[in-house]
Backbone bond lengths (Angstrom), bond angles and torsions (degrees), N, CA, C in turn:
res aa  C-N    CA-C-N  psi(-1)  N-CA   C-N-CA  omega(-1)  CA-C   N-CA-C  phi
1 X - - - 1.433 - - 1.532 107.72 -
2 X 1.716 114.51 136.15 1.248 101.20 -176.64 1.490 110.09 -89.99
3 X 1.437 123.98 166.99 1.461 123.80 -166.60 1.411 106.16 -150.89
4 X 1.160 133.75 114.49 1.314 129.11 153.03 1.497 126.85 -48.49
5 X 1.359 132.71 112.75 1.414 117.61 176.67 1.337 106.04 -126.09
6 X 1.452 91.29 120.78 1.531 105.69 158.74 1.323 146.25 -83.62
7 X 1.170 135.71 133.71 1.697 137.78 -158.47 1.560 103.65 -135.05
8 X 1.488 103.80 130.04 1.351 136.79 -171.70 1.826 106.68 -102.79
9 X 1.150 110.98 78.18 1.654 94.72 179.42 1.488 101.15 -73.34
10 X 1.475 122.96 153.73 0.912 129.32 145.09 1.242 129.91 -70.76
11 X 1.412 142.43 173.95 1.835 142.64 165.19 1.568 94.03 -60.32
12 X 1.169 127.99 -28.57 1.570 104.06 -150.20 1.641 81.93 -148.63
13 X 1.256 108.47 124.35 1.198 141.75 29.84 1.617 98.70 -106.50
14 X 1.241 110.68 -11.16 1.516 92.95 174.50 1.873 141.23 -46.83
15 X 1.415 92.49 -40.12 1.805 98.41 162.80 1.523 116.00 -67.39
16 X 1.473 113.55 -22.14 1.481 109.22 -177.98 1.549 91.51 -74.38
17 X 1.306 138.35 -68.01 1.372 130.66 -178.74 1.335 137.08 -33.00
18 X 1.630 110.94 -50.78 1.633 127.01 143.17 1.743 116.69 -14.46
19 X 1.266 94.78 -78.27 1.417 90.51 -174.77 1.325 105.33 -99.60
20 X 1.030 128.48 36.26 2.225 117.80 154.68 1.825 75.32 -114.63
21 X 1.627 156.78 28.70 0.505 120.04 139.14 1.817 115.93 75.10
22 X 1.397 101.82 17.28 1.479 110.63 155.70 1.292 128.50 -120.92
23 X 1.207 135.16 -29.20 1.322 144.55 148.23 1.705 102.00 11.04
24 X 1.523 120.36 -89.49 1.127 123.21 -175.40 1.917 118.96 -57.39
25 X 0.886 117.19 0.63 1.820 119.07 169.26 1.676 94.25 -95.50
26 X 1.557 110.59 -52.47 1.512 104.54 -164.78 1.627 116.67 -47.94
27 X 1.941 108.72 -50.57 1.301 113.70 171.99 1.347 140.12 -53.74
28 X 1.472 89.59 -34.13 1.732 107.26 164.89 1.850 121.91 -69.20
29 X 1.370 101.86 -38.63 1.762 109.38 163.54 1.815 102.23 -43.17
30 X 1.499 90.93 -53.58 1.645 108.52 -157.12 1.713 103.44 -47.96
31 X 1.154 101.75 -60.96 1.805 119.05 -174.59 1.004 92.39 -77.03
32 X 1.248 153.05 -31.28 1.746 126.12 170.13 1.591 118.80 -72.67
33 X 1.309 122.01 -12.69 1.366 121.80 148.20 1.438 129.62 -87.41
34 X 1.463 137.40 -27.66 0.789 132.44 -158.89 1.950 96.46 -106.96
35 X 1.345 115.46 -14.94 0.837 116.81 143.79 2.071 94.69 59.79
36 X 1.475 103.95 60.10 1.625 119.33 179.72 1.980 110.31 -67.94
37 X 1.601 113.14 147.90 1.319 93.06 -170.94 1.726 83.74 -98.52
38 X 1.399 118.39 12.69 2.048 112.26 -162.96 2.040 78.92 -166.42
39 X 1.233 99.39 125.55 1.848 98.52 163.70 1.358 105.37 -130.49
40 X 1.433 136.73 124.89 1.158 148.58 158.79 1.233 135.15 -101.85
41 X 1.220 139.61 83.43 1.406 123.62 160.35 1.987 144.13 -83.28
42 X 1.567 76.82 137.00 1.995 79.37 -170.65 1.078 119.04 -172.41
43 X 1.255 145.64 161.61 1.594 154.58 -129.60 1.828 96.43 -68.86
44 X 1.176 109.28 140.13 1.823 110.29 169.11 1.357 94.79 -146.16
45 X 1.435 110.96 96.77 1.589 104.37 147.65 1.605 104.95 84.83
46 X 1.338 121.94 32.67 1.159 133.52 -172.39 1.739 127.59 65.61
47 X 1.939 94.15 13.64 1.351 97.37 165.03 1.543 122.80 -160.40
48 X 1.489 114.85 156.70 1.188 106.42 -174.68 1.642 118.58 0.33
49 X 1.310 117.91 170.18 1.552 127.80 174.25 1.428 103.21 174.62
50 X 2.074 101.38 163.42 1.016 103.67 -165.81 1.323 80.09 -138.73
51 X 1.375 139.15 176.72 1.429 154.98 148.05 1.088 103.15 -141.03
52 X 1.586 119.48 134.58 1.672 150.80 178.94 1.276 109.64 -117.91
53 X 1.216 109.51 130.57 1.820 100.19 152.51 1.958 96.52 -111.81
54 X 1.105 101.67 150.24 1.162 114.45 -169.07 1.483 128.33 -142.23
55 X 1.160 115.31 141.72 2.558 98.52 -176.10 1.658 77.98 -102.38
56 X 1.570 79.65 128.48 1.938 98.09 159.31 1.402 96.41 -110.48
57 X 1.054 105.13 93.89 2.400 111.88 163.12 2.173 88.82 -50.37
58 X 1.009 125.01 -54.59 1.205 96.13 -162.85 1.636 104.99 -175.36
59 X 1.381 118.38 158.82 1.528 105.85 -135.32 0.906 103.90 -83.27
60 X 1.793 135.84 -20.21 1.429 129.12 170.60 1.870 100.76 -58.72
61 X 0.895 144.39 18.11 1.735 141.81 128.00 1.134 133.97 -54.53
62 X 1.452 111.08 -39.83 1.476 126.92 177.51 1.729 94.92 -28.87
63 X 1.193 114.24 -85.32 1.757 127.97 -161.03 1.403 89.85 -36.58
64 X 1.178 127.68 -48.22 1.574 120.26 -159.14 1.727 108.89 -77.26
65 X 1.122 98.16 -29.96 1.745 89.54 165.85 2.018 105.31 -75.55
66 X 0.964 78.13 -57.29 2.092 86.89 -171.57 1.558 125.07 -35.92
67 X 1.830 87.56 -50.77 1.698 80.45 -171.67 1.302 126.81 -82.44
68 X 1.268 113.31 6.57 1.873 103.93 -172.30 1.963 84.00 -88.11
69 X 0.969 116.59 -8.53 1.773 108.35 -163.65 2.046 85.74 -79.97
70 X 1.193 105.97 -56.11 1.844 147.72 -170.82 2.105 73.88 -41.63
71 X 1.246 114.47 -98.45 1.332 128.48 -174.88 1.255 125.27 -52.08
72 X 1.276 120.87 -22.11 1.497 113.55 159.23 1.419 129.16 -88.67
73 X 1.557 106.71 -28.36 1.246 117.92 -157.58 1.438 114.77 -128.71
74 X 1.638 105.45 -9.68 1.544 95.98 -169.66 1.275 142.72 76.71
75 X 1.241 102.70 -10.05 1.486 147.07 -170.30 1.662 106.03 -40.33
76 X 1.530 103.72 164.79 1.677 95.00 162.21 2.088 100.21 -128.13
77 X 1.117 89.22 139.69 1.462 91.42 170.30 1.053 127.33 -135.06
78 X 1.765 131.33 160.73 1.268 138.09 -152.41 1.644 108.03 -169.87
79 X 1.267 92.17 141.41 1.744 104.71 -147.17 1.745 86.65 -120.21
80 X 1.120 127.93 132.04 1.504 124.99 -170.37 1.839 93.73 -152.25
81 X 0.987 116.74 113.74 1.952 145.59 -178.16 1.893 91.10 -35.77
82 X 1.570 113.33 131.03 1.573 91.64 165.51 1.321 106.67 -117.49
83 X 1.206 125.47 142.59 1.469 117.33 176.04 2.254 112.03 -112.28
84 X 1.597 89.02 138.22 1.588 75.40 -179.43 1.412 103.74 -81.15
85 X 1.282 95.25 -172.36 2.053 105.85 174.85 1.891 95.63 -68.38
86 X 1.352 136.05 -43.22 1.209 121.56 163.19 1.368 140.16 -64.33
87 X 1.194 126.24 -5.33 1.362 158.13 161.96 1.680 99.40 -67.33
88 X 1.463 111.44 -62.00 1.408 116.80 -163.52 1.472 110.55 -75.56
89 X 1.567 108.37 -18.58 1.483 98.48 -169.75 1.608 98.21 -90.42
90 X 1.667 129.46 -11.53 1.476 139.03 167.63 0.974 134.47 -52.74
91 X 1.728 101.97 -36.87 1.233 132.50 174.49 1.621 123.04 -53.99
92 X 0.953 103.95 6.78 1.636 104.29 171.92 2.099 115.72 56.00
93 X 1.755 109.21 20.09 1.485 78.84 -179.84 1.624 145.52 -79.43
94 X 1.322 97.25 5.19 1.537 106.25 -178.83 1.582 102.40 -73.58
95 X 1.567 138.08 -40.07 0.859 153.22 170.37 1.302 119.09 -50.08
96 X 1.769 107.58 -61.75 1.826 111.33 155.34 1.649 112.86 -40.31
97 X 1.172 103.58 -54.19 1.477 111.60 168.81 1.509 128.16 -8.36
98 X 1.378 79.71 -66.29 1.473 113.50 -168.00 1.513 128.76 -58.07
99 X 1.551 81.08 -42.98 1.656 117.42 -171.65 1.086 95.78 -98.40
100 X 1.230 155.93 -8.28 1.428 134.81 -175.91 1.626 110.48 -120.85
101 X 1.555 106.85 -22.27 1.563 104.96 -155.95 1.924 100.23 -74.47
């Protein structure tokens, strides 16, 4: 299932990493496991951020995307369902429609 995950760095420990000049090995560890099919980074909430799209086969994965963000960074993360435009048209909503309105 694909999943958007979002990551909240904090200043700290992230500025400590910046300048000892590890920051850029840690992120690269990060994306060579988690292995993103889209990686973005950019401002969340007045701090660093990352956006992933990602395949979760199944939810005992979750931890394995989460914690290297969790253990390096302190981070906060959040896993939100992605659906494509073919996904959405599968989805049966004229039918929900139907049944619910």
């Amino acid at each position: 299932m694909k999943m958007l995950l979002t990551v909240e760095f904090p200043h700290e420990p992230f500025n400590s990493l910046v300048r000892a000049g590890k920051v850029g090995e840690i992120i690269g560890r990060i994306l060579e496991s988690i292995h993103p099919e889209v990686a973005y980074f950019t401002e969340q909430n007045g701090m660093r951020g990352g956006i992933f799209l990602v395949n979760v086969k199944d939810p005992s994965d979750v931890p394995a995307f989460a914690e290297p963000f969790f253990l390096n960074f302190q981070a906060d993360c959040k896993f939100r369902i992605a659906m494509s435009p073919q996904d959405l048209q599968k989805s049966g909503l004229e039918a929900l429609g139907k049944t619910w309105a």
